[in-house]
Backbone as JSON Lines, residues from 0, in Angstrom:
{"i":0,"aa":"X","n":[93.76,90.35,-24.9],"ca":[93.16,89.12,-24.4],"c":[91.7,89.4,-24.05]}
{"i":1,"aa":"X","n":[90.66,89.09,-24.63],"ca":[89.54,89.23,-24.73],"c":[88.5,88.43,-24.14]}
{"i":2,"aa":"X","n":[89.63,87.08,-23.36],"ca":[89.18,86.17,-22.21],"c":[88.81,87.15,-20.89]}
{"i":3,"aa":"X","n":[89.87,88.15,-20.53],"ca":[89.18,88.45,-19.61],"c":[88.0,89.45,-19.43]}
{"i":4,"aa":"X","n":[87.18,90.13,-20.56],"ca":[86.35,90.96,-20.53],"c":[85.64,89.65,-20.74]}
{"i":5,"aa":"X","n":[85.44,88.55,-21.04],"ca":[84.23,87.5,-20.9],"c":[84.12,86.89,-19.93]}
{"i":6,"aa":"X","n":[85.27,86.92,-18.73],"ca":[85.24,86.72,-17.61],"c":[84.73,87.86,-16.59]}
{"i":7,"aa":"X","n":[84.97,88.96,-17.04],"ca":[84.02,90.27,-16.18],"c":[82.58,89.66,-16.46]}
{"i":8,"aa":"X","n":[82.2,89.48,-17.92],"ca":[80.57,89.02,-18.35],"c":[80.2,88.06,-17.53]}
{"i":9,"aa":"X","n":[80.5,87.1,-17.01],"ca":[80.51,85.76,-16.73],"c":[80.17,86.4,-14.99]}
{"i":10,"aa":"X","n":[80.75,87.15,-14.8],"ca":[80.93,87.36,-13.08],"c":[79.64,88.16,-12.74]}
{"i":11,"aa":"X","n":[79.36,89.64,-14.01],"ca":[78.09,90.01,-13.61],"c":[77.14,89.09,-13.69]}
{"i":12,"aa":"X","n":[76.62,87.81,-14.67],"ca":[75.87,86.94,-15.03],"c":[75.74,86.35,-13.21]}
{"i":13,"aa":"X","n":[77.16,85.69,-12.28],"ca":[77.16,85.38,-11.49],"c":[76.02,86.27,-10.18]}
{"i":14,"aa":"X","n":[77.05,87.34,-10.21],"ca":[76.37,88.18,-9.48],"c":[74.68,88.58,-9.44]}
{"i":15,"aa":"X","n":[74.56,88.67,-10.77],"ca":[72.84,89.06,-11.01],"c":[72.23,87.6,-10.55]}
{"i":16,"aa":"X","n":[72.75,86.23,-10.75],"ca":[72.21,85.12,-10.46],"c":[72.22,85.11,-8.3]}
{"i":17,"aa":"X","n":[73.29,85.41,-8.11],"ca":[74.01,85.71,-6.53],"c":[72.11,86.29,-6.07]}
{"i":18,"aa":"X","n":[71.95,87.77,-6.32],"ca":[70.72,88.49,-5.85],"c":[69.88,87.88,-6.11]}
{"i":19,"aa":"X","n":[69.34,87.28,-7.13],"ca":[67.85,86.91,-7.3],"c":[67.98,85.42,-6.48]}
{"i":20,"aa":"X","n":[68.66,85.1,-6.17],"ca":[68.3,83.26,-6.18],"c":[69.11,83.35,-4.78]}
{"i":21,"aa":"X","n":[69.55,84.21,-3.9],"ca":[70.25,84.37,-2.61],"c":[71.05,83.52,-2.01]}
{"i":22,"aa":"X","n":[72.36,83.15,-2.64],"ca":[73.11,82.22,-2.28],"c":[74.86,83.25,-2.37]}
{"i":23,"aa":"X","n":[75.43,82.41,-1.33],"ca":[76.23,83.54,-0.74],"c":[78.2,83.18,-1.34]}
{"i":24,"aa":"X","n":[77.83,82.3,-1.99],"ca":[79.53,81.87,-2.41],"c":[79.21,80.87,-3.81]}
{"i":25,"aa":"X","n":[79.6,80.92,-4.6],"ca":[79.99,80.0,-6.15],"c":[81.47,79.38,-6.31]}
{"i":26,"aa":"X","n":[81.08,77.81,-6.23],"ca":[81.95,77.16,-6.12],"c":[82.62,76.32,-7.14]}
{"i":27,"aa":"X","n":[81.69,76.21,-8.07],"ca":[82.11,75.72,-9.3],"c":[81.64,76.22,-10.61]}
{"i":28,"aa":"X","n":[81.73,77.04,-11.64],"ca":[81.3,77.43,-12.49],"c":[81.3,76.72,-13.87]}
{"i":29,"aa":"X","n":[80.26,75.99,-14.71],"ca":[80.11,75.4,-15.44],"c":[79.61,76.02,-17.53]}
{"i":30,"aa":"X","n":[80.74,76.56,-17.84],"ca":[80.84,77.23,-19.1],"c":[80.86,76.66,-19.92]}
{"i":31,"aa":"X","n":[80.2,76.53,-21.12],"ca":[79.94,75.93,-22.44],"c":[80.93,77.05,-23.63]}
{"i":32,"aa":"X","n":[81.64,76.52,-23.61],"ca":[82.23,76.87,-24.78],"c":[82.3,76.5,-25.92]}
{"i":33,"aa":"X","n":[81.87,77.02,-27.27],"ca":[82.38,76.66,-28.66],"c":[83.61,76.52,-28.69]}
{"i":34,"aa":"X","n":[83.75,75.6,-29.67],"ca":[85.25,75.65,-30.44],"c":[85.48,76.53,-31.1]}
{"i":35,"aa":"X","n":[84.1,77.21,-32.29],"ca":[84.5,78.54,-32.82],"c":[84.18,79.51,-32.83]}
{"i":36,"aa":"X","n":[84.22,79.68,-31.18],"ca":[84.17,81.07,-30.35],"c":[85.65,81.75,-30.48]}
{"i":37,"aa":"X","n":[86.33,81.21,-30.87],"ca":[87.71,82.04,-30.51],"c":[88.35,82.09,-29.31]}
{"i":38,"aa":"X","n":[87.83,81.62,-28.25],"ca":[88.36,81.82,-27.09],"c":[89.37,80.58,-26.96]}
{"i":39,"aa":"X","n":[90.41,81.34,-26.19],"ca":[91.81,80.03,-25.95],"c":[91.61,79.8,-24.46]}
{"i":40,"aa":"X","n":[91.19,78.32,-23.99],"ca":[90.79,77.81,-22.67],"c":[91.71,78.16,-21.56]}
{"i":41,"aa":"X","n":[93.14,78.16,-22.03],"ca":[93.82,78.6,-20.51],"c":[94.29,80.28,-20.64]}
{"i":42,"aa":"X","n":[93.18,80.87,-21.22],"ca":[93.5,82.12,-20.9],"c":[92.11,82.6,-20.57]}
{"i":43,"aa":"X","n":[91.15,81.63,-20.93],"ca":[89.93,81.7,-19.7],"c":[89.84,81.49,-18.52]}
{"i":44,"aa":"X","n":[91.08,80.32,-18.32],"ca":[90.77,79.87,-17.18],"c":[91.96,81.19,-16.25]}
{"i":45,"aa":"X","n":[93.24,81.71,-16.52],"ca":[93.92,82.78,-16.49],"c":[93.09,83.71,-15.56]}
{"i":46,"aa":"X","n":[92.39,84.15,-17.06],"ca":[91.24,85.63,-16.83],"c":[90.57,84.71,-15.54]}
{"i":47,"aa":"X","n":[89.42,83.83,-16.0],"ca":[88.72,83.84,-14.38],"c":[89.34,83.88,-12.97]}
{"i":48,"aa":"X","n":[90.3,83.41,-13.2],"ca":[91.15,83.8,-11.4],"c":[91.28,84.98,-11.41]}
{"i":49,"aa":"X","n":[91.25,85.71,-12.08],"ca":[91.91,87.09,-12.13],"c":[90.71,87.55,-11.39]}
{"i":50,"aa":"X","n":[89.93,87.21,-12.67],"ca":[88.55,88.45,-12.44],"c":[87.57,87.92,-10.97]}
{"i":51,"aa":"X","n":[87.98,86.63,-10.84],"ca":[86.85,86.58,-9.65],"c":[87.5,86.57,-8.3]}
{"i":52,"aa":"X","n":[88.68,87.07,-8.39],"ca":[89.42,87.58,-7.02],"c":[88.34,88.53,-5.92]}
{"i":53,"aa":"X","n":[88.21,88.18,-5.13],"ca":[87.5,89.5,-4.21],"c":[85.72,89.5,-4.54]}
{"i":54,"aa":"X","n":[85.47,88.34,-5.26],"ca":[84.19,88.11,-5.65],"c":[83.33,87.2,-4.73]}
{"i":55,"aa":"X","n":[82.16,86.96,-4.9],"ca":[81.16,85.85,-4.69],"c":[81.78,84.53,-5.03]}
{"i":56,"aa":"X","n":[82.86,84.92,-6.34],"ca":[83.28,83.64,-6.47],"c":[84.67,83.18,-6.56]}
{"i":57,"aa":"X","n":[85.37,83.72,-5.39],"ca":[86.49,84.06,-5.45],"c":[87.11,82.62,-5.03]}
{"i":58,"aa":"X","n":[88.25,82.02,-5.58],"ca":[88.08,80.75,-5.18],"c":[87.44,79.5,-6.02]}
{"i":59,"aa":"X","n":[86.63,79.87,-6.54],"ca":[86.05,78.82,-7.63],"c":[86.72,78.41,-8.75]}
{"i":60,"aa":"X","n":[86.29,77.15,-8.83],"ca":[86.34,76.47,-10.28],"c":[86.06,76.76,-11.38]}
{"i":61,"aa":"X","n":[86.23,76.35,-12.68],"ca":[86.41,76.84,-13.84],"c":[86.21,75.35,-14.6]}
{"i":62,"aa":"X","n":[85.4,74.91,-14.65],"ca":[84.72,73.68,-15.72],"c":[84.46,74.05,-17.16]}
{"i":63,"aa":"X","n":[85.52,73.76,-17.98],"ca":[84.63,74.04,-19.52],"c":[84.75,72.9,-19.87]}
{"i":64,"aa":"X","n":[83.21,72.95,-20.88],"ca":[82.46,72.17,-21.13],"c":[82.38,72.32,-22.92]}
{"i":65,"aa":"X","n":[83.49,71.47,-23.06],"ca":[83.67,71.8,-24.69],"c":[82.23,71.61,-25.89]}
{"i":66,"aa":"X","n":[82.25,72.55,-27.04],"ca":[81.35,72.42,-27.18],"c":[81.8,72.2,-29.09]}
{"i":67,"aa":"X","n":[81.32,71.37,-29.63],"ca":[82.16,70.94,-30.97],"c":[81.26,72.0,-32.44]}
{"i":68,"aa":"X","n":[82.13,72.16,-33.04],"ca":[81.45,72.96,-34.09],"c":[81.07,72.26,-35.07]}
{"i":69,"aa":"X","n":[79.4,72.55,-35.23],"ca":[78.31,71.51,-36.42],"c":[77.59,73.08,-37.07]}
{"i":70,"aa":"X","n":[77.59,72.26,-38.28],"ca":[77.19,73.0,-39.42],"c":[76.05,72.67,-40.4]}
{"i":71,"aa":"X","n":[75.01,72.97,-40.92],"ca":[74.41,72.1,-42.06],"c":[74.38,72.74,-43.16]}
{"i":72,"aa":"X","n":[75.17,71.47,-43.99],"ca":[75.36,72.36,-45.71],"c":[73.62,72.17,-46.6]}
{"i":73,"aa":"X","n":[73.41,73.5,-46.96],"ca":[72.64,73.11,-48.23],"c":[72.8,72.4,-49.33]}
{"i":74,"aa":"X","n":[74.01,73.06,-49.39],"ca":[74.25,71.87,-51.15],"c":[73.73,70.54,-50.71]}
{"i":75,"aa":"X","n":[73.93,69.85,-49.85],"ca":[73.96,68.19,-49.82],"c":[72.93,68.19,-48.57]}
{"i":76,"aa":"X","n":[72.7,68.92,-47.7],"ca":[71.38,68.7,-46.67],"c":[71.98,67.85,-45.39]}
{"i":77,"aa":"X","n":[73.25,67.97,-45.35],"ca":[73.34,67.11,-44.21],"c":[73.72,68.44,-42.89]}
{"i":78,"aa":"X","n":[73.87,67.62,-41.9],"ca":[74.66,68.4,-40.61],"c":[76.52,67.95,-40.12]}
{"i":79,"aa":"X","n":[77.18,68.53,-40.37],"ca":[78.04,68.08,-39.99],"c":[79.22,68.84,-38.96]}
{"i":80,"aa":"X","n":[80.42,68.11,-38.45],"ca":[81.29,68.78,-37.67],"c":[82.15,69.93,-38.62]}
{"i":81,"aa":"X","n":[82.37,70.99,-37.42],"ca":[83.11,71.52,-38.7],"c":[83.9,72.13,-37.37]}
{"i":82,"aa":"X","n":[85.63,72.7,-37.46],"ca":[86.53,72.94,-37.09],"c":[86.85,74.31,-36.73]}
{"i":83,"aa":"X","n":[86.56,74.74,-38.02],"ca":[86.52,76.58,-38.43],"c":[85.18,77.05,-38.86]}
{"i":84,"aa":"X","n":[85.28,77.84,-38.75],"ca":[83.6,78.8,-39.24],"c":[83.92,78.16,-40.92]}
{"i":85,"aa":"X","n":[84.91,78.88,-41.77],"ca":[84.85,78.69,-42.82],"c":[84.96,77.36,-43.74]}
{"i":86,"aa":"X","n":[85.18,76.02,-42.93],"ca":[85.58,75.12,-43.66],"c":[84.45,74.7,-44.55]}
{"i":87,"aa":"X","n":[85.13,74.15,-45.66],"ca":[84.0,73.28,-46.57],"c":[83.28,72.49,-46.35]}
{"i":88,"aa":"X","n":[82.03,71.73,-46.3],"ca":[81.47,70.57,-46.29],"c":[82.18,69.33,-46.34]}
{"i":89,"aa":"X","n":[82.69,68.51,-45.4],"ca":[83.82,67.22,-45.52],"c":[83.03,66.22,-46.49]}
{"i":90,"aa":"X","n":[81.76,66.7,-47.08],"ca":[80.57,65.95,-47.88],"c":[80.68,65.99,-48.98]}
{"i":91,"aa":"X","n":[80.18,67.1,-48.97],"ca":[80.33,67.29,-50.24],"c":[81.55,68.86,-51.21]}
{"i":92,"aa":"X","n":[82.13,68.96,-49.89],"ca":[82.85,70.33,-50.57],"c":[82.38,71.82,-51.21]}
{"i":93,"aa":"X","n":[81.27,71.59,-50.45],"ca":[80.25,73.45,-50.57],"c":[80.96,74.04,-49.65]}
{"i":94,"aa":"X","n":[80.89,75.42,-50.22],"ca":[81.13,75.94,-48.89],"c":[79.94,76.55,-48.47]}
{"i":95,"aa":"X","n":[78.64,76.54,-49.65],"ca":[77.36,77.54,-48.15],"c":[76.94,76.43,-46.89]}
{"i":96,"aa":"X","n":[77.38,76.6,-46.04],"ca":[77.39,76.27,-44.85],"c":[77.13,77.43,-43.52]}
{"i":97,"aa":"X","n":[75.91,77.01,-42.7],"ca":[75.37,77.54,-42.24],"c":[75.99,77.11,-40.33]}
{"i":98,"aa":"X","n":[76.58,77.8,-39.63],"ca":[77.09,77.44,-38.53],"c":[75.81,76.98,-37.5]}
{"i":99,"aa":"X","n":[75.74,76.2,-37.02],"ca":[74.46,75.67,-35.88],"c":[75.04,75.46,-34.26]}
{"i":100,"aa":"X","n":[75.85,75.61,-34.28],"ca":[76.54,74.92,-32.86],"c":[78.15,75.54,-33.01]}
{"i":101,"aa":"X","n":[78.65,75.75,-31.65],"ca":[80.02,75.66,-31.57],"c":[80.44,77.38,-31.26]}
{"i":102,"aa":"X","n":[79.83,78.16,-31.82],"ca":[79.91,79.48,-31.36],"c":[79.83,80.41,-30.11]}
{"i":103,"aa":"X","n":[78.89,79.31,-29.23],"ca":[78.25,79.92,-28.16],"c":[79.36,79.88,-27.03]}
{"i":104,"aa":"X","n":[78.89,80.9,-25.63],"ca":[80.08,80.38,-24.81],"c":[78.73,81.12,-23.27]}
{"i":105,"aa":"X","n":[78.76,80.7,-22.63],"ca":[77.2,80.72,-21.92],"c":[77.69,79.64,-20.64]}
{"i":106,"aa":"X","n":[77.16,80.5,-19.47],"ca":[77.15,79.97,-18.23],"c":[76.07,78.46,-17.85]}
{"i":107,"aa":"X","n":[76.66,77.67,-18.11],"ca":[75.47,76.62,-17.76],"c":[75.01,76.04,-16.71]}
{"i":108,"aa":"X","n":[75.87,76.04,-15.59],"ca":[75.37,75.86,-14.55],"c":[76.5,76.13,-13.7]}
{"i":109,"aa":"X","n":[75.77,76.5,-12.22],"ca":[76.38,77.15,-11.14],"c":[76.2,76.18,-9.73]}
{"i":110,"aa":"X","n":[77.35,75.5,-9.24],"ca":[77.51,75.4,-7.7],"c":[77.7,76.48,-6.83]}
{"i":111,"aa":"X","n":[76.61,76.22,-5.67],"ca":[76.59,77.46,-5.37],"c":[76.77,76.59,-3.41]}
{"i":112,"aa":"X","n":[76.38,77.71,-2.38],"ca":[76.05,77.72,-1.36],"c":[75.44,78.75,-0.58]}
């Protein structure tokens, strides 16, 4: 389960944010997830209780913030949704398709106190 080593990532990200910006508890954590990141949401949300036991943010929320997978094909020049990394163009049926969105998985914003 590879949710929870992105939930260790997620906690140092917290922590390094904790020191510079001096706020003493995180109450809601706001994660952008791709769809084709691979990650399965309730074993993020799993891992984060786990990992932020005994933390800054121990206690907190777990907001994901789905994030849809878009692509733009050359063959035909458009941008479109796409499901899987590999699917075809729903356009035109290319497959060089270039992923633009949906991969990422990134802390976007933090309630703090």
């Amino acid at each position: 389960m590879h949710e929870v080593s992105l939930c260790q990532s997620v906690l140092k990200i917290i922590e390094q944010q904790a020191a510079e910006k001096n706020y003493s508890r995180v109450k809601t954590v706001f994660l952008e997830v791709g769809r084709l990141a691979a990650v399965e949401p309730e074993a993020l949300y799993f891992g984060f209780d786990v990992v932020m036991k005994d933390s800054i943010a121990d206690g907190a929320r777990l907001e994901i913030i789905d994030v849809p997978g878009q692509a733009f094909c050359s063959q035909c020049n458009n941008r479109v949704e796409v499901k899987q990394r590999f699917d075809a163009c729903p356009k035109c049926g290319a497959a060089a398709m270039l992923i633009e969105k949906g991969g990422e998985l990134r802390v976007k914003e933090l309630e703090v106190e």
